[in-house]
Each structure stands twice: as structure tokens, then as C-alpha cells.
N, C-alpha and C positions, 0 to 999 in steps of 0.2 A: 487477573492472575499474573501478572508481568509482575516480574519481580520475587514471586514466591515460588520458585524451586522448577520442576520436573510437571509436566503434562503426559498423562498417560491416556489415548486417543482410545477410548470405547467402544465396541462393533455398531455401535448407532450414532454415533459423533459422526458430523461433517468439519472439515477441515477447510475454511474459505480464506487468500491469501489475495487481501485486498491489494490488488496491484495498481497503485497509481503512479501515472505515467511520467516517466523519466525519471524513475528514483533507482533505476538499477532492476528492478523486476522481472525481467529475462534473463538473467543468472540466478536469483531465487527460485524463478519455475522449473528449470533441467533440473538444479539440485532437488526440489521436491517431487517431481513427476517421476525419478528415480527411485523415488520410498513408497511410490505405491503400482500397485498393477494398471495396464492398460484401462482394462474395464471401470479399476473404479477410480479414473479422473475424467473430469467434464471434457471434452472433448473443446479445442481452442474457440471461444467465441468470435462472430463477428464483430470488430471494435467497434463498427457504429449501431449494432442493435445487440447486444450480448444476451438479453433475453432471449430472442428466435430461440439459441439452442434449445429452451426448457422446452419450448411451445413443439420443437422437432422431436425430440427424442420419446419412445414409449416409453410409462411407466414402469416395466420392469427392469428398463436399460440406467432409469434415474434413482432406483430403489438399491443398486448397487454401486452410485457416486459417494466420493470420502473426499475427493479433495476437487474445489473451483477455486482456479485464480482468475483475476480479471479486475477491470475494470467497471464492478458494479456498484452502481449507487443502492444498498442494501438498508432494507426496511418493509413495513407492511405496504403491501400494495408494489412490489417492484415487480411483480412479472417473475423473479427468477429466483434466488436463493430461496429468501423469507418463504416466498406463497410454495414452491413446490418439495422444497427441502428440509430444510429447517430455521425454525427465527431462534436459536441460539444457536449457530453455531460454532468452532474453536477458532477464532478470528486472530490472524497475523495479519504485521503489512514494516514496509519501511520507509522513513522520512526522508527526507531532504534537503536543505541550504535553501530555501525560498528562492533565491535569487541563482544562485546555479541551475536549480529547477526548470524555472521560466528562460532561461539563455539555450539549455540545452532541448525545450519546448521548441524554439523559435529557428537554433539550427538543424533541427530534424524538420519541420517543416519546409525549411530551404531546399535540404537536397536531398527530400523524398515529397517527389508530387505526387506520393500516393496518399500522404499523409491529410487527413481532411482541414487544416487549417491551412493547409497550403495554398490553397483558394480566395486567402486573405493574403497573397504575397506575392511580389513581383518578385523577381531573380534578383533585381538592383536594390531595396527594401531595405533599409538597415531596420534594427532592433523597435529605434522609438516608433518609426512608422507603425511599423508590427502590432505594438502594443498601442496604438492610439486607434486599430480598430477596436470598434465597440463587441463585437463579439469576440475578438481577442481578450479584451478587457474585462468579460463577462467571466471568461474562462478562464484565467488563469489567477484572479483573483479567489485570495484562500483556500484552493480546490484540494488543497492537503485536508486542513482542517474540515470543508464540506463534507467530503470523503469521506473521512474517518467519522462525523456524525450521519451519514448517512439518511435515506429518506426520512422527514419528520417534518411537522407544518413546520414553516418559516425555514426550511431548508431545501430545498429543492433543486433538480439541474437547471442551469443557467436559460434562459430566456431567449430566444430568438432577438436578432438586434429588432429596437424600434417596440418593440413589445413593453407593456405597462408593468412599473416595477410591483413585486407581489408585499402589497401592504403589510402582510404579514412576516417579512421577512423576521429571521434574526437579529440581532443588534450584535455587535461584535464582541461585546462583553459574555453574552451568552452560548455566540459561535464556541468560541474560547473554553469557558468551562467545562461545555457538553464535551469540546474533541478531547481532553484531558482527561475528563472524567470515561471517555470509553477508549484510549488508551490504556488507562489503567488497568478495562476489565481487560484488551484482549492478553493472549495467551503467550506471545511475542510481539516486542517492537525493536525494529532495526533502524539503524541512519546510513545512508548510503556513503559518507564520505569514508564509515568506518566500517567499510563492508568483511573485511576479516572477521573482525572480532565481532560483529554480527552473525555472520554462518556458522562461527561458533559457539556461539550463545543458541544460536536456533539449534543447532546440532544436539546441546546438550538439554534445553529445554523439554523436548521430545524424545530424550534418550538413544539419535541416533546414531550411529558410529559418521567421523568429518570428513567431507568428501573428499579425494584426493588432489583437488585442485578448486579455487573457485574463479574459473573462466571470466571476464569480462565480456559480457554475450552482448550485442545491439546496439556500442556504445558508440558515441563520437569519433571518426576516424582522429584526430585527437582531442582531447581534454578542453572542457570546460572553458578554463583560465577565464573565466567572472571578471576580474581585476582590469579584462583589456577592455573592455565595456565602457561607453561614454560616462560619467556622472550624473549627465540627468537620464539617460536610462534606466541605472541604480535606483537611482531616485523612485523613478514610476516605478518600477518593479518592489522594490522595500513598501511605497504607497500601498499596491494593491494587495500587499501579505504582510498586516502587520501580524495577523492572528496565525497563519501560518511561521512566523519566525516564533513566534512565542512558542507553538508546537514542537517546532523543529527543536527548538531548546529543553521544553519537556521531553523530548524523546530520548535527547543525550542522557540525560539525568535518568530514566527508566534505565536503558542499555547499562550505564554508569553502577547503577544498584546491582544489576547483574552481576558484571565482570568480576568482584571479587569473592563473590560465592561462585564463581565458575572456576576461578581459578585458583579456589582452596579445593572442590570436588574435582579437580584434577589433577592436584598434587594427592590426595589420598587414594585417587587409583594408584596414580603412580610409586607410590612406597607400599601398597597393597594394603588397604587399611579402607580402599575407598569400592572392594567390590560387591556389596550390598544396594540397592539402591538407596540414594539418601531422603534422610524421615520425612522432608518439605513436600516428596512425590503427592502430585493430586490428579487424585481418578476421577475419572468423567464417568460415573456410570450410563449404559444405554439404559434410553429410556425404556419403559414395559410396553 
């Protein structure tokens, strides 16, 4: 649905905003936990078991959820969305610079040892160290693309280090297509670098009035700046996302498609010609 117009959210739709990590995703959650009531948002998961929630909560408490953000690897068999909620639900999420990604993975880890890859890092650590652990390596390799195809044979979360690789994995070629092919469907896709014009792209997607500011929540006491990074770290890091750059590139070009049909539907508010909802509107009906 990305790309074709307005989403309008059903009394049976779920709303899930695939939040993967370090793409800006705690300034997307305030702005959307604003557009819905207490009761019907999933209550914050545990980042290292995000399922428990379903497993806690009673069913009437989970019969009135509309929106989960999180970090869940989503599909049949995951314990959480699919099996208790719904396997379609209105799926957003936002990309990222592969390599900004991983720099800003690596200094959250640094100076938050609460952070569970921290465990993989001395204080003194620079970057390549970081990433020459193998369970660093597991993880942060394509974890955009993974992500977003979500669980499926040959895709799965990464492996304990020393663990045998799963025969059946993926090939890269086909990582690649799938994550494309289900960007396409979901409902929204944003890139963090262009986080403006993303909130307002989601704003309008959804029909909802833009928030009056969009706060930079969780972020690096300062900026990225990727560029101060050694070259063979570069290196490693571009190695282990080719498929995630590809991604990240399809996402612009989604976003891209948007922005000028956004910004013709808000020039015709704005001369008054634009207060109907426009005809691309697509309803979600609930199911019976």
C-alpha cells in the first residue's frame, strides 16, 4: 500500500510499527502512542523477550490492542503479533543508512551497559573490534532487510555464536527481493535521515493532523558523523549489509513516490479545493 494514497485504520485492524533498532524509532512511538488511547497500545515490551507481553496479558485486555511497536521478528509461529493478534496486520517501519545504523548500534552499546551487546565490549573497543565479534557479526548483518521479511524458513533470528549455520538459510539474492517485495505492501515506509518529511508523509498517510514538533528522543548525545570511522571499518560494515543498502535505497525511492502526491494534497487544502478526502483513500475493512 506504500505509495497509494491515505490508509484508513478499521475497528479490527492492528496497527504494528516494526521498530528496528537505531533507526530513530522512539520519536515515531510518542508521535503514534498520541493517536491512540492508553488501553489500546501494547504496553512497552521487554527488548530481550517482546513476546512475554502476549503470554502476560488477558485476553480481553489483548482484544482491545490497535497499535505494537517493537522490535518483533513477525510471522507464523512468533509467539506475539501473528499467533495472538493478527497475521495481517497495517505494518509501518523506518530505514536507515546501513552504516550509520551499525556506528550508532556500536555507540549505544558503549555508553549504555545496559544495552545487551555491551557484553561484547570493553570501554577501550574501537568499532572493528566490535564487529569482529561473531555474535556482533550475526547481528548486525542485514538485520533491516531480516526485519522487514520477517519470520520465514531460511530467515530467522541470528544463531547463538559457535552454533551451526541453518542450511536453509536465505541467499542474498532472495533476502533482497522478499524485503522489497513486503515494503511495498506495508502501509508506510520512512528513512531516518529524512525524518521530517517522513512524519509527514506518516501524518498524511493516516489522515492525521502533524505533530507540533518532531522531538529527536533516544538519540546520540551527538550525531553519527559515519565519515569519522576508520575505512576498514566502512568496509566491514558495507560487507555485512549489502542487502540492507539496497533496502535502504528502495525505501528512498518509496518515501520519494510519496512526497509529491503529498505535497500536491496539501496544496489543495490549502487553496480549499483539497477538503474532501482524496479518491486514492483505502479502507481497511474489519474483518466479520
Amino acid at each position: 500500500m506504500a505509495g497509494e494514497g491515505q490508509v484508513v485504520l478499521g475497528p479490527g485492524d492492528v496497527l504494528f510499527f516494526l521498530h528496528i533498532p537505531k533507526t530513530g524509532g522512539v520519536t515515531l512511538t510518542r508521535i503514534l502512542d498520541e493517536r491512540f488511547s492508553p488501553e489500546e497500545v501494547l504496553p512497552t515490551p521487554d527488548p530481550n523477550n517482546p513476546a512475554a507481553k502476549f503470554r502476560e496479558l488477558p485476553p480481553s485486555r489483548l482484544a482491545k490492542i490497535r497499535l505494537v511497536r517493537g522490535h518483533y521478528w513477525f510471522g507464523p509461529g512468533d509467539g506475539a503479533i501473528h499467533d495472538f493478534l493478527s497475521p495481517d496486520p497495517v505494518t509501518i517501519t523506518v530505514i536507515r543508512d546501513p552504516v550509520d545504523r551499525v556506528v550508532s548500534t556500536f555507540r549505544h552499546a558503549l555508553r549504555d551497559r545496559r544495552n545487551w551487546l555491551s557484553k561484547y565490549l570493553d570501554e577501550d573497543d574501537d568499532l572493528e573490534t566490535f564487529l569482529a565479534h561473531p555474535v556482533v557479526e550475526n547481528h548486525v548483518r542485514d538485520l533491516q532487510a531480516r526485519l522487514v521479511v520477517g519470520l520465514a524458513p531460511g530467515n530467522r533470528p541470528p544463531a547463538p555464536a559457535g552454533a551451526a549455520k541453518d542450511p536453509e538459510s536465505m541467499s542474498a539474492e532472495e533476502l533482497l527481493e522478499r524485503a522489497k517485495s513486503r515494503l511495498d505492501g506495508f502501509a508506510f515506509v520512512g528513512v531516518t535521515s529524512r525524518l521530517d518529511e517522513s512524519v509527514a508523509s506518516l501524518m498524511r498517510t493516516f489522515g492525521w493532523p502533524p505533530p507540533d514538533d518532531v522531538p529527536k528522543l533516544n538519540a546520540a548525545p551527538r550525531s553519527v558523523a559515519s565519515q569519522e570511522i576508520s575505512e576498514r571499518a566502512r568496509h566491514r560494515i558495507e560487507e555485512l549489509n549489502q542487502v540492507d543498502a539496497a533496502v535502504y535505497e528502495h525505501a528512498n525511492r518509496l518515501l520519494d513516490a510519496r512526497l509529491p502526491q503529498l505535497a500536491a494534497e496539501s496544496g489543495a487544502a490549502a487553496d480549499g479545493t483539497g477538503s474532501s478526502p482524496p479518491p486514492s483513500v483505502v479502507a481497511r475493512e474489519a474483518a466479520a
